[in-house]
VORO-152588 format. One line per 3 residues: number of its first residue (from 0); their letters; for each residue z, y, x of N, C-alpha, C. Coordinates in Angstrom, 2 decimals. Layout:
NUM> a> Z,Y,X,Z,Y,X,Z,Y,X | ... .
//
This chain:
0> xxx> 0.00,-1.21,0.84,0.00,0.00,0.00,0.00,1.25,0.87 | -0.92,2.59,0.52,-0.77,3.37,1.39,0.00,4.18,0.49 | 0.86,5.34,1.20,1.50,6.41,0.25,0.51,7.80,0.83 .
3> xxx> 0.17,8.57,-0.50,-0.84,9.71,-0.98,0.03,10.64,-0.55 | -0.16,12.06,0.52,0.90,12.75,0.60,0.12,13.87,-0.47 | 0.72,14.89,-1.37,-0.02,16.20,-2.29,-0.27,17.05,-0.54 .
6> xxx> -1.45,18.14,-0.93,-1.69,19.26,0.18,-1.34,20.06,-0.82 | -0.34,21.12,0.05,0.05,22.48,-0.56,-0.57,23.35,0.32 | -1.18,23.94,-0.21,-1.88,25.76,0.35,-0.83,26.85,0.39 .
9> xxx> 0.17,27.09,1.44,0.74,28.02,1.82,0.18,29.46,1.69 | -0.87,29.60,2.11,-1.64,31.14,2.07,-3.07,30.82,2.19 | -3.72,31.43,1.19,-4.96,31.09,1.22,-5.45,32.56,0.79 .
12> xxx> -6.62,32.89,1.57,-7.50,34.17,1.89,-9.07,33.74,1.72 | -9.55,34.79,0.85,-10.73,34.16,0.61,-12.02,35.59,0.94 | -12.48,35.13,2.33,-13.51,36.21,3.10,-14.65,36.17,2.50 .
15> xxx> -15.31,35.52,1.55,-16.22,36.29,0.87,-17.03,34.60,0.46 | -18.53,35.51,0.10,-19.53,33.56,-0.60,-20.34,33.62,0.49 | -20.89,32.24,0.29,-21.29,31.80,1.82,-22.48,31.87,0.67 .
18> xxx> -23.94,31.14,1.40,-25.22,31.50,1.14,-25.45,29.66,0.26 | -24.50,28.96,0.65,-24.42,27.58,0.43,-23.87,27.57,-1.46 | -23.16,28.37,-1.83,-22.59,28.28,-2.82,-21.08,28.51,-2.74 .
21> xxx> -20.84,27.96,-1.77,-19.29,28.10,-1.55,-18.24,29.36,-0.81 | -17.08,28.91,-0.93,-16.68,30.26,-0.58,-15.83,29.92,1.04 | -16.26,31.50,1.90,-15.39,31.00,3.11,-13.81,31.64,2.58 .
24> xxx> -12.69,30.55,3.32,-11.97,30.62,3.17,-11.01,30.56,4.76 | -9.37,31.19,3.91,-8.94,31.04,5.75,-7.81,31.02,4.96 | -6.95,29.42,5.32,-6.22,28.77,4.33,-4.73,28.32,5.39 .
27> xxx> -3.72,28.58,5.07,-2.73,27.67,6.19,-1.82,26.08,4.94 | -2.22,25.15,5.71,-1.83,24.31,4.23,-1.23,23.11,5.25 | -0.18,22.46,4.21,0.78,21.41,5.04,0.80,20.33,4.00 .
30> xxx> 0.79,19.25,4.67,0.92,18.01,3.60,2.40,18.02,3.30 | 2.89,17.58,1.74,4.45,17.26,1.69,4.14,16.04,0.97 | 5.48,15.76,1.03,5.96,14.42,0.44,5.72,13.73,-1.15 .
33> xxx> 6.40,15.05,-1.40,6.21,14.99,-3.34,5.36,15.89,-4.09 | 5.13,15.60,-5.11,4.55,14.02,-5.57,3.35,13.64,-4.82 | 3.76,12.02,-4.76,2.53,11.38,-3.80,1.94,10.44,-4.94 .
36> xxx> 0.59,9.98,-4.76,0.51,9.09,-4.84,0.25,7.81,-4.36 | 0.40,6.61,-4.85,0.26,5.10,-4.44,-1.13,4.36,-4.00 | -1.53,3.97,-3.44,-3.09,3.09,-3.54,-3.01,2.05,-2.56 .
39> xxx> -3.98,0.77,-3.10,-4.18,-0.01,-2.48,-6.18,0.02,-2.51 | -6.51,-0.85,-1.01,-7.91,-1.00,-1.71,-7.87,-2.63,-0.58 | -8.77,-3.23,-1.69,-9.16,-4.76,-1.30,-10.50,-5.21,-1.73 .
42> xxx> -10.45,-5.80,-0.37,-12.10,-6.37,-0.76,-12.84,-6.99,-2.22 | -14.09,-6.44,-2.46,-14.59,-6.69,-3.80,-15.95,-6.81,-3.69 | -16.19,-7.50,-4.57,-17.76,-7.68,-4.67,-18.17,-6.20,-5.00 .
45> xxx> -17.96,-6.12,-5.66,-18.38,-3.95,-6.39,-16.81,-2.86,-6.42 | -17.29,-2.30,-6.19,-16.09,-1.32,-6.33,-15.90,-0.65,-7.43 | -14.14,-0.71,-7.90,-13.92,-0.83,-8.75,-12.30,0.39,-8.85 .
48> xxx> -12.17,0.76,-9.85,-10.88,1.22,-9.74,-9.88,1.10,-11.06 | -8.49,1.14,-10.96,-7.69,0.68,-12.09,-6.29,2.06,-11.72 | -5.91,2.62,-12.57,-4.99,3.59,-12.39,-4.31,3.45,-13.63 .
51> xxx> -2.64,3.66,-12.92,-2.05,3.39,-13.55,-0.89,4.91,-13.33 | 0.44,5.18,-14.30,1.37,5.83,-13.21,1.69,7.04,-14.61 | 2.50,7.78,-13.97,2.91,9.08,-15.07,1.48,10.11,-15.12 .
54> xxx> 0.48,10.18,-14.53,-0.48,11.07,-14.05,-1.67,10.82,-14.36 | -1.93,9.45,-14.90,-2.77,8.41,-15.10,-3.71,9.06,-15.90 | -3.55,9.65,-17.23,-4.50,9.96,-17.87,-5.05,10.86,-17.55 .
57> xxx> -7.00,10.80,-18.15,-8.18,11.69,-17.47,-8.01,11.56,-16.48 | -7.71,11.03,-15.38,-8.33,10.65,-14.18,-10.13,9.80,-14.28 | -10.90,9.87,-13.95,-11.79,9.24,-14.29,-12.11,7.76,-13.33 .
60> xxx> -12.49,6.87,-14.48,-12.75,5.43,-13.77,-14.38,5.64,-13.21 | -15.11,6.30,-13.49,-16.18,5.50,-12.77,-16.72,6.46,-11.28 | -17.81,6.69,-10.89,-18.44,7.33,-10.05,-18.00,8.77,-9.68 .
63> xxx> -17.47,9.46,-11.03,-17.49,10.88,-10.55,-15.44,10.91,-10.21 | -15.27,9.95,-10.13,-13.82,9.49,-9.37,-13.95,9.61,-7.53 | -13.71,10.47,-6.99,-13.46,10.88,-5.69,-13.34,9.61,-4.39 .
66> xxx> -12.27,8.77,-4.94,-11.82,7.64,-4.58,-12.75,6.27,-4.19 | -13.59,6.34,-5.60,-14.75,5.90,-5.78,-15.83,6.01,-5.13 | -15.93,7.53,-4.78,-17.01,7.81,-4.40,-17.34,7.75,-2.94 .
69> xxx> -15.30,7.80,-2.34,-15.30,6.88,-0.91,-15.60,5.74,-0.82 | -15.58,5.37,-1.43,-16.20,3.89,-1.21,-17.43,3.70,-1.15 | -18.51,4.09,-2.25,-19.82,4.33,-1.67,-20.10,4.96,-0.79 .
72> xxx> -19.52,5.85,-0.24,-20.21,6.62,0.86,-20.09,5.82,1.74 | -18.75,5.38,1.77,-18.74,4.47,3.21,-19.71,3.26,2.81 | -19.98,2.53,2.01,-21.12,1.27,1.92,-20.12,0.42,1.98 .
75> xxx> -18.80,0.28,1.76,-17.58,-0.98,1.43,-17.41,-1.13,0.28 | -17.80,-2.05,-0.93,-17.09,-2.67,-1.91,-15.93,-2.80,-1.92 | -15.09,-1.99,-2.58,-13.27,-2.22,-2.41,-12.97,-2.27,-4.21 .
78> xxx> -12.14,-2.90,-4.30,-10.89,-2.77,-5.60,-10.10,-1.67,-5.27 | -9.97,-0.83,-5.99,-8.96,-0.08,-5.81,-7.81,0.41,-6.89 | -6.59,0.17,-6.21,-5.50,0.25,-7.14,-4.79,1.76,-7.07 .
81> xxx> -4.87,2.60,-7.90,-4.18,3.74,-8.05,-2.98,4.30,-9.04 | -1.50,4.40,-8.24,-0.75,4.29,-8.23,-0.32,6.28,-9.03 | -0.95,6.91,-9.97,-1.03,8.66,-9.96,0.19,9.09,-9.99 .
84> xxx> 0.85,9.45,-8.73,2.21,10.40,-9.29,2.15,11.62,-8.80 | 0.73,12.17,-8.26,0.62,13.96,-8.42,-0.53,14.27,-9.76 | -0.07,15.23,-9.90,-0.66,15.67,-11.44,-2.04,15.82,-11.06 .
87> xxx> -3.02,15.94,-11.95,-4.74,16.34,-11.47,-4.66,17.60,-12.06 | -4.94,18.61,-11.37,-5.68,19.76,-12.02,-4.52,21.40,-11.81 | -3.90,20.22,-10.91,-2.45,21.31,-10.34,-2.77,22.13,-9.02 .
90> xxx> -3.77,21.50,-8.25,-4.22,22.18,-6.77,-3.52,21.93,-5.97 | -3.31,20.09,-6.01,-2.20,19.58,-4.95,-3.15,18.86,-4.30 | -4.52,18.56,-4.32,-5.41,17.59,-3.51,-5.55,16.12,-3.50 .
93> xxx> -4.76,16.04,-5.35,-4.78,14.80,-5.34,-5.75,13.72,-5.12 | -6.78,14.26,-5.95,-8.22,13.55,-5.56,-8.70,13.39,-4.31 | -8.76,14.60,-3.49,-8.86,14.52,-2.17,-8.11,14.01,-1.47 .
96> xxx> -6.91,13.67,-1.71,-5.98,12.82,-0.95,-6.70,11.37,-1.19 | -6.65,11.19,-2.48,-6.74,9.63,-1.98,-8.58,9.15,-1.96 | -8.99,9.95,-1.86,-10.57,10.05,-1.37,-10.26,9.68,0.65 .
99> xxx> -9.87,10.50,0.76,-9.09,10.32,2.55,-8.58,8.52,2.65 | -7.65,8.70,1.91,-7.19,7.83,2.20,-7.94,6.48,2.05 | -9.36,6.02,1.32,-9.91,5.42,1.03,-10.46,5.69,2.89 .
102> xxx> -11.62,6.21,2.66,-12.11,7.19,4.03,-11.40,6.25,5.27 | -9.98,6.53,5.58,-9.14,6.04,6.54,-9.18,4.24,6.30 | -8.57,3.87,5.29,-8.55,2.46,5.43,-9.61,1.60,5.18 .
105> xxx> -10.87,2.41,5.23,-12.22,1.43,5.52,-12.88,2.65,7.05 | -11.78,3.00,7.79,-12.43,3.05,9.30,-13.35,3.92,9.07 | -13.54,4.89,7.93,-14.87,6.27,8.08,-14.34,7.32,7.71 .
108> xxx> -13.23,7.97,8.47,-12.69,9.10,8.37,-13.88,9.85,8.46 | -14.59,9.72,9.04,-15.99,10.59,9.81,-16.78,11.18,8.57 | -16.71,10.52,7.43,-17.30,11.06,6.02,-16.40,12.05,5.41 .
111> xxx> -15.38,12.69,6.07,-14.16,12.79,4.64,-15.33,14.79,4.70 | -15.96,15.20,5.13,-16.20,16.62,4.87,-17.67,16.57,3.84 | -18.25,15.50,3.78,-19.22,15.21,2.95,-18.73,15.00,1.31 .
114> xxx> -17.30,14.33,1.25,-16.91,14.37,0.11,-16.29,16.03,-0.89 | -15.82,16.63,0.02,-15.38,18.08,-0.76,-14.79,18.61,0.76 | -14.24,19.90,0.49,-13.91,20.65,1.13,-12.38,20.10,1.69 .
117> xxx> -11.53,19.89,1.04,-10.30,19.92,1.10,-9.90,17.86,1.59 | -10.90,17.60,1.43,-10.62,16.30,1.92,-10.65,16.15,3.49 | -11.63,16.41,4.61,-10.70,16.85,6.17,-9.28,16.78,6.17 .
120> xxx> -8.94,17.77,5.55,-7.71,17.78,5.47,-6.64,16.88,5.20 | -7.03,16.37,4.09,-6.32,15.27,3.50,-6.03,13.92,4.69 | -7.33,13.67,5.49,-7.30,13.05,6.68,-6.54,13.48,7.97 .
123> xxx> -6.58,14.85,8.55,-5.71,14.96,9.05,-4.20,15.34,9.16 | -3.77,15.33,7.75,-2.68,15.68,7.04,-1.13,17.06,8.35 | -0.05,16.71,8.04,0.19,17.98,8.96,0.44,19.13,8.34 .
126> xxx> -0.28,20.10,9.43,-0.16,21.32,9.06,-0.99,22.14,9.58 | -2.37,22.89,9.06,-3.47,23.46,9.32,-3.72,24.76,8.75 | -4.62,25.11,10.08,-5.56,25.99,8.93,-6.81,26.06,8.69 .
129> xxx> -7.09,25.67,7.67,-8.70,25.49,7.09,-9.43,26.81,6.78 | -10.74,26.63,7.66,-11.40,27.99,7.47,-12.60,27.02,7.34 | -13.92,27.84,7.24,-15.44,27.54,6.76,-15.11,27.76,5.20 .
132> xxx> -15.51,26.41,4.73,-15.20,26.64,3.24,-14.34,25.21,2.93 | -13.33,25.20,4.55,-12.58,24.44,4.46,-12.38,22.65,5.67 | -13.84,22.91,5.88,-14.23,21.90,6.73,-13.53,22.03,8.26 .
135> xxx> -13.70,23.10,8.75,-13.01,23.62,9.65,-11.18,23.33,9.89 | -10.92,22.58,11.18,-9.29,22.62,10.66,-8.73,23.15,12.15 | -7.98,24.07,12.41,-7.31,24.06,13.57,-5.66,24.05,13.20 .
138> xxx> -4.82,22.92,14.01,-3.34,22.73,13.93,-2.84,23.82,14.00 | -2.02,24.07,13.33,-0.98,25.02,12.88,0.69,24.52,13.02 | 1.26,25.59,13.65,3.02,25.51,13.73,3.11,26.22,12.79 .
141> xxx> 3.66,25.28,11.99,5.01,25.16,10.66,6.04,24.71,10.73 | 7.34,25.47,10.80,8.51,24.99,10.42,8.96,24.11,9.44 | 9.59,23.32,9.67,10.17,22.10,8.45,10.58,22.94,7.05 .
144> xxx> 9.94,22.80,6.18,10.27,23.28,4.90,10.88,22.60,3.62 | 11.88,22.94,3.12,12.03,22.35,1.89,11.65,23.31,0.53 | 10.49,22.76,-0.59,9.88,23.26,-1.47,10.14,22.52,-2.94 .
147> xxx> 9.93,22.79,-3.99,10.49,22.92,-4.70,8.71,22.84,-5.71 | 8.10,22.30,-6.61,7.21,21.99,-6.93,6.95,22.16,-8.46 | 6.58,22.99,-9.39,6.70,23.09,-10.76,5.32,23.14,-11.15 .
150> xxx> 5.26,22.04,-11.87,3.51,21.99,-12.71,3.57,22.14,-14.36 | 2.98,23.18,-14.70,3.11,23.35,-16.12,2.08,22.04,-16.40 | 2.48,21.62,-18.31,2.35,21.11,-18.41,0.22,21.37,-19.38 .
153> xxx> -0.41,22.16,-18.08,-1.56,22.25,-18.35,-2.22,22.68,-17.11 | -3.50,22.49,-16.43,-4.55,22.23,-15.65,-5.44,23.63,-15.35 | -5.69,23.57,-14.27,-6.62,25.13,-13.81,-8.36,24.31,-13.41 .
156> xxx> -9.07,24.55,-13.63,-10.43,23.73,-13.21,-11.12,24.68,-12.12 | -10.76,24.18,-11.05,-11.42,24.49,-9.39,-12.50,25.44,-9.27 | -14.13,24.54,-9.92,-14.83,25.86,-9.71,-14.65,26.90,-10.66 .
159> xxx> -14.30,26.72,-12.47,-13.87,27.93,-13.22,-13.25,29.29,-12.33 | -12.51,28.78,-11.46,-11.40,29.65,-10.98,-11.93,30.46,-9.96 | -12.98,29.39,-9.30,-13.91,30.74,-7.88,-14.82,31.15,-8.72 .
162> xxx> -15.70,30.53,-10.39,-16.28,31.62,-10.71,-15.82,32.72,-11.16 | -14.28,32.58,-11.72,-13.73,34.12,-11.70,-13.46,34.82,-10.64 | -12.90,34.43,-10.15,-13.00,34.98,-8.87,-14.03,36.43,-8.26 .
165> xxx> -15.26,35.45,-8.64,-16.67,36.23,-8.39,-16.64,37.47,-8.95 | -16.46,36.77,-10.35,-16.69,37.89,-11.43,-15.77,38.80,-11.62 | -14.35,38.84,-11.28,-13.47,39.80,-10.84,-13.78,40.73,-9.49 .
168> xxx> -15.01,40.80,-8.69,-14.95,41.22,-7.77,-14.26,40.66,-6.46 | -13.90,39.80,-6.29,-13.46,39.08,-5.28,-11.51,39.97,-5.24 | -10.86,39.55,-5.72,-9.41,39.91,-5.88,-8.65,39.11,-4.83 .
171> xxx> -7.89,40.36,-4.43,-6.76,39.95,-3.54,-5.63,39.50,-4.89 | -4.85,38.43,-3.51,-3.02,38.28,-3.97,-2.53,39.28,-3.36 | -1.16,38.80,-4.33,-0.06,39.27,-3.62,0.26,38.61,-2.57 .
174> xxx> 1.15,39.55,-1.45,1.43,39.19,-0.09,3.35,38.68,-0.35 | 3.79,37.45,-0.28,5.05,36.85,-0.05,5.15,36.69,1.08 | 6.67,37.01,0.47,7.76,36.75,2.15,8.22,35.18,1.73 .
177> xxx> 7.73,34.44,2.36,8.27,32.78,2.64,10.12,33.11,2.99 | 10.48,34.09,3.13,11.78,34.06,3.30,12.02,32.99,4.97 | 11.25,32.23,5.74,11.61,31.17,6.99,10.71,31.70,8.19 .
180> xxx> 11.73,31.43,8.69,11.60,32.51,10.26,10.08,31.49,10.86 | 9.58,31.75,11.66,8.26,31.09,12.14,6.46,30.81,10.97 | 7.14,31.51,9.53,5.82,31.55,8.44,5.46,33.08,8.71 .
183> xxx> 4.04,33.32,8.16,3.16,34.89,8.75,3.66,35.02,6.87 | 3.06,35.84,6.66,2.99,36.68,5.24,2.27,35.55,4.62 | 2.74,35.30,2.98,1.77,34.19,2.56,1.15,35.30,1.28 .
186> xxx> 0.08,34.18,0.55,0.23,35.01,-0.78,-1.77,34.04,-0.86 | -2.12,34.27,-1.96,-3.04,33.55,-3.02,-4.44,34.21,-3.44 | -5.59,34.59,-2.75,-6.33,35.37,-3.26,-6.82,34.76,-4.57 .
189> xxx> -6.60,33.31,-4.96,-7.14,33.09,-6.09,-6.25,33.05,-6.91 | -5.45,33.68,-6.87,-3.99,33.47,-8.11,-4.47,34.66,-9.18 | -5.00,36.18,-8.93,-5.58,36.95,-10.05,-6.87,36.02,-10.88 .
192> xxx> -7.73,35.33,-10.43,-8.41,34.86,-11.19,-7.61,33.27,-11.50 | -6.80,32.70,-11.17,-6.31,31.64,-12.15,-5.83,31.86,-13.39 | -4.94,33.25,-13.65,-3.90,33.67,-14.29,-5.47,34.36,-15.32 .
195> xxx> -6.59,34.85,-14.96,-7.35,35.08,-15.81,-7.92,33.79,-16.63 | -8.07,33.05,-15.84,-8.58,31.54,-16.53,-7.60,31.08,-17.35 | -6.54,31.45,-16.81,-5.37,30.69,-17.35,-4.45,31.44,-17.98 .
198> xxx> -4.39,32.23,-19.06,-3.75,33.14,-19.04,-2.23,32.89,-19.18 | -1.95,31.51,-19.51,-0.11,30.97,-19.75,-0.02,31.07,-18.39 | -0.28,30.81,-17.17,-0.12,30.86,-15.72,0.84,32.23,-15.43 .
201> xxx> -0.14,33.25,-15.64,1.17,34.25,-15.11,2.84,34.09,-15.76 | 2.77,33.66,-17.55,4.14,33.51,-17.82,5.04,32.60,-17.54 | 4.72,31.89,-16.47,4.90,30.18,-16.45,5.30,30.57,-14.74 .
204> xxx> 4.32,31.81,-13.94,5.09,32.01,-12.97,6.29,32.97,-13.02 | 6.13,33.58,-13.64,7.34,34.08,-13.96,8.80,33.63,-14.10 | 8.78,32.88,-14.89,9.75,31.58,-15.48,10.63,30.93,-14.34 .
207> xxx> 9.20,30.20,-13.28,9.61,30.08,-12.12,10.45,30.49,-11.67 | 9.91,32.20,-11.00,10.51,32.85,-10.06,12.00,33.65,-10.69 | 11.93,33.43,-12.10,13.08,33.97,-12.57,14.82,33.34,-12.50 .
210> xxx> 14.09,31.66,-12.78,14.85,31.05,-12.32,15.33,30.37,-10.91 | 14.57,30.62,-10.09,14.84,30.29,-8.36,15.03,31.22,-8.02 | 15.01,32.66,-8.37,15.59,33.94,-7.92,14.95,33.93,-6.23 .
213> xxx> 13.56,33.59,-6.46,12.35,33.45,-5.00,11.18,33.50,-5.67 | 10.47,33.88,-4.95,8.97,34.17,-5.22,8.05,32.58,-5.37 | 7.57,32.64,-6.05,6.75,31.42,-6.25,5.01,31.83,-5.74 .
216> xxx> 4.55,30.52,-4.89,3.24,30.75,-4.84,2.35,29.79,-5.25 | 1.41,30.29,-5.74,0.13,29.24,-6.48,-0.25,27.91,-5.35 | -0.22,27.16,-5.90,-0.93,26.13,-5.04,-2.38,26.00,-5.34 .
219> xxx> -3.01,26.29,-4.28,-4.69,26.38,-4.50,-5.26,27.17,-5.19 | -5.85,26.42,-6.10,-6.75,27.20,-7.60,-5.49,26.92,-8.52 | -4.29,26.64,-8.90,-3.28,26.21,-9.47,-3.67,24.71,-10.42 .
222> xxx> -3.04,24.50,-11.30,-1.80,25.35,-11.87,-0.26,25.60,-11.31 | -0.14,24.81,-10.18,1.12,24.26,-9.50,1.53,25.46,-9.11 | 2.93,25.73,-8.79,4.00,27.14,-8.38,4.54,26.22,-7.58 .
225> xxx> 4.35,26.64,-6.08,5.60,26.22,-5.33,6.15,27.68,-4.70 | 7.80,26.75,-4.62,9.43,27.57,-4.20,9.48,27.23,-2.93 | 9.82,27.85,-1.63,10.53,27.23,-0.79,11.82,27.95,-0.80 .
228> xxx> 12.49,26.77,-0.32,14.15,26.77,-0.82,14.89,26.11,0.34 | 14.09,26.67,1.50,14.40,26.26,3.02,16.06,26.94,2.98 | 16.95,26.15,3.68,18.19,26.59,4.01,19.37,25.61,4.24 .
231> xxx> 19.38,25.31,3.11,20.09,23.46,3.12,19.70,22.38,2.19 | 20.75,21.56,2.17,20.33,20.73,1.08,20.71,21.16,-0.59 | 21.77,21.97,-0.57,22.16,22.41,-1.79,21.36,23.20,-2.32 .
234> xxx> 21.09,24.24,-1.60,19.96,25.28,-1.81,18.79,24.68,-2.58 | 18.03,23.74,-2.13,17.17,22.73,-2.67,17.24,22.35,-3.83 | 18.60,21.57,-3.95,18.95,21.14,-5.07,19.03,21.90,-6.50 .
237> xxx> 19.77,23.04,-6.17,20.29,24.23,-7.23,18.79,24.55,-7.34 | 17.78,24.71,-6.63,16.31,25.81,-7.19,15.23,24.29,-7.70 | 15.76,23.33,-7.43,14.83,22.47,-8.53,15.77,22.47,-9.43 .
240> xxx> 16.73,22.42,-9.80,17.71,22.11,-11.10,17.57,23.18,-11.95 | 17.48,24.23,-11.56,17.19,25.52,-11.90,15.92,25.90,-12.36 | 14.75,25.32,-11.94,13.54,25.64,-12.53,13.56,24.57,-13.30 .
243> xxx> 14.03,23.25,-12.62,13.81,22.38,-13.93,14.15,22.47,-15.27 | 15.25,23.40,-15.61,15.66,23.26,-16.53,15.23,24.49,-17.39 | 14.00,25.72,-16.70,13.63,26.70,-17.27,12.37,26.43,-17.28 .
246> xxx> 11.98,25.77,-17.22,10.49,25.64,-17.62,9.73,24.06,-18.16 | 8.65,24.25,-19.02,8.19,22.76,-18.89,7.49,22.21,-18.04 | 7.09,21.08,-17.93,6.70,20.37,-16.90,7.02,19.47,-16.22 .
249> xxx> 6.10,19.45,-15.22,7.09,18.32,-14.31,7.79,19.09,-13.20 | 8.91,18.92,-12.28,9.25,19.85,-11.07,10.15,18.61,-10.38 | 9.37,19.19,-8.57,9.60,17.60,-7.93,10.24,18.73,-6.50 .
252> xxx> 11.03,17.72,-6.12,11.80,18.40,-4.71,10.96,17.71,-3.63 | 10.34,18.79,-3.00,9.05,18.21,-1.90,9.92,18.82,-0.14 | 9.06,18.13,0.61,9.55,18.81,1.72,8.22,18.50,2.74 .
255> xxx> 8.29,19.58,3.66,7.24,18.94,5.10,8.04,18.92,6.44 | 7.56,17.73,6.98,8.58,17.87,8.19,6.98,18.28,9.35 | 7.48,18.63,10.42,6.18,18.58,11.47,6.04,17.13,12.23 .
258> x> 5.01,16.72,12.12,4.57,15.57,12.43,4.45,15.60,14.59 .
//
């Protein structure tokens, strides 16, 4: 069984559209712990996939499944067993995680930038920063963080969010203080156009940050709000108990250590 780590996007900056369609980006992002998900893959005549888990539904079974689509690329017939305990549609990389992770345990990491942007990453897990339109990774020093993870209980859709984006004129975030000595300024250029796509998003960050009495930042294209709640273990504890109990959703106590 492999374990799926989620990618959180610490600060993500978005320098303009490339001529390709896509957008360059200049991203600092760290794999954490929670929520992960589960997978196995085993030899098969055709490749196949079965998902199961709290996360399970709308994931898709056939081709336009990520996971799946590692497998054809690489030319291995695998079974694959998927285990969903990060949400889809939160901007945790779930798909791209276990797209990687397929990638890795049939020996063709070498495909993972052909599948999407954010999958590199997913392969070299850590702590980076992704620039091009993501393909690009150079290692990054990050301090050990403990974060704090709140997913409303509704979905942001990836390209929707860079076509607002566009159509907003290309919008800055806001600039956060991570509050932990060794992080630069963080903050979300796509968080004004999620909160347009999404318009429950801004009240939902709110909620958040009202109850962790800390700034919350978008993960990715969202919908996900992460807290860091670096300090101790109590600290941790009290700002998931605390959002957990002010908002809906799911909310998971994540952490990154440096590898």
């Amino acid at each position: 069984m492999i374990v799926v780590s989620s990618k959180l996007t610490l600060s993500l900056r978005v320098l303009g559209t490339r001529a390709d369609g896509f957008h360059d980006l200049e991203a600092l992002t760290v794999a954490i712990d929670e929520p992960h998900d589960e997978l196995t893959v085993d030899a098969a005549a055709r490749t196949t996939i079965v998902v199961s888990g709290p996360f399970a539904a709308g994931v898709p079974l056939d081709g336009t499944n990520l996971a799946v689509r590692a497998a054809e690329l690489a030319g291995v017939p695998v079974a694959i067993t998927l285990h969903k305990g990060i949400p889809h549609g939160a901007g945790l990389g779930g798909g791209s995680a276990d797209a990687a992770a397929v990638l890795v345990a049939l020996g063709r990491p070498d495909l993972a930038a052909e599948l999407g942007s954010d999958v590199p990453f997913c392969v070299h897990g850590d702590a980076a920063w992704m620039r091009g339109r993501g393909e690009i990774l150079e290692p990054a020093a990050v301090p050990a963080l403990d974060i704090v993870i709140a997913v409303p209980p509704f979905g942001c859709s990836t390209p929707a969010v860079y076509r607002a984006w566009d159509d907003l004129g290309g919008p800055t975030g806001r600039t956060v203080d991570g509050g932990v000595t060794g992080l630069p300024p963080l903050g979300n250029d796509l968080e004004p156009a999620a909160e347009h796509v999404e318009p429950r998003l801004a009240a939902f960050r709110r909620s958040v940050e009202a109850a962790a009495g800390r700034p919350a930042l978008l993960a990715g294209s969202g919908s996900a709000y992460a807290v860091i709640a670096s300090g101790d273990a109590d600290l941790h504890t009290r700002v998931q108990r605390a959002v957990g109990g002010a908002v809906g959703g799911a909310v998971f106590a994540a952490s990154y250590l440096p590898c």
